[in-house]
Phi, psi and omega in degrees: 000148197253151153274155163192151183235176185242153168239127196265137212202147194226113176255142187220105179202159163050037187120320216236160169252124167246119169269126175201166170267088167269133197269099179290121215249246034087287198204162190297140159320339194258001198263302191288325182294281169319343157310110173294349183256035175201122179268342189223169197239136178232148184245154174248156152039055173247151203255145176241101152300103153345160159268336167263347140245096199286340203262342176248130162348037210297331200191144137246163182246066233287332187213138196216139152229152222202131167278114179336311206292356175265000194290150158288299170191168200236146197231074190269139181296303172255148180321299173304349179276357222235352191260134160278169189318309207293302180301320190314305161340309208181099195230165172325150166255012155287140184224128176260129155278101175258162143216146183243192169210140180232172190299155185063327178237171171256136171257136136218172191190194167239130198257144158236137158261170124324287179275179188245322171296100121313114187247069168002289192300295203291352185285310169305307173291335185222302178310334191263164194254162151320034176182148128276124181262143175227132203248139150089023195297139169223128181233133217236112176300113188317301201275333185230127175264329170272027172241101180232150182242184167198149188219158181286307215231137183259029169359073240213100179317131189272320145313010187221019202266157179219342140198156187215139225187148172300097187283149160310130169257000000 
């Protein structure tokens, strides 16, 4: 008999918010959001919301599927659900504040490294994976600054990223 657990999740692309339930099988949500061989996603019982009015209902779906490559970023309440296999393990022991912008938001979070040198250009061009993972997220709508969400894990396309930066301490 498979096990399987569900995970509750806040998906973010193009304007919109998908609140839904993937239901983990095989492997962890974030093993599937960093896969390259796989393009689409399937969400359960998921709500389709604005992003500028997150409280009203535009859709529901009992079953939804979505292309990975549009998300801006993916949003989990608790950590583990939001860590690929490898991090539940283990993640670097530097910790960064960065913060960035994807279309509509400012994200910041805590990045772990490895190394201690941090290079923006180099992280982004060769160290970060399709997807950035950031612990500990608040995330702030560029247009309504009183629409925020906040998450342990944040899941955050790197192609959609528009700037990204070390924050001041």
């Amino acid at each position: 008999m498979q096990r399987t657990n569900k995970v509750i999740a806040e998906f973010f692309a193009q304007g919109y918010r998908m609140s839904g339930t993937y239901v983990v099988t095989k492997r962890p949500l974030a093993d599937e959001i960093y896969d390259p061989t796989t393009n689409y996603l399937q969400l359960e019982e998921a709500y389709l919301s604005p992003i500028m009015d997150p409280a009203k209902i535009s859709a529901y779906y009992a079953l939804t599927l979505f292309d990975k490559s549009n998300l801006d970023f993916v949003l989990t309440v608790d950590k583990k659900d939001g860590l690929r296999r490898d991090q539940a393990y283990g993640m670097g022991t530097f910790k960064l504040s960065i913060c960035l912008t994807v279309p509509f938001f400012e994200i910041t979070g805590d990045l772990y490294l490895i190394n201690r040198n941090f290079n923006p250009r180099i992280y982004l061009s060769s160290d970060a994976g399709i997807f950035i993972t950031l612990l500990d997220v608040h995330a702030r709508s560029t247009f309504n600054p009183d629409v925020s969400y906040q998450g342990g894990v944040a899941l955050i396309n790197r192609a959609h990223i528009s700037f990204f930066g070390e924050t001041a301490v």
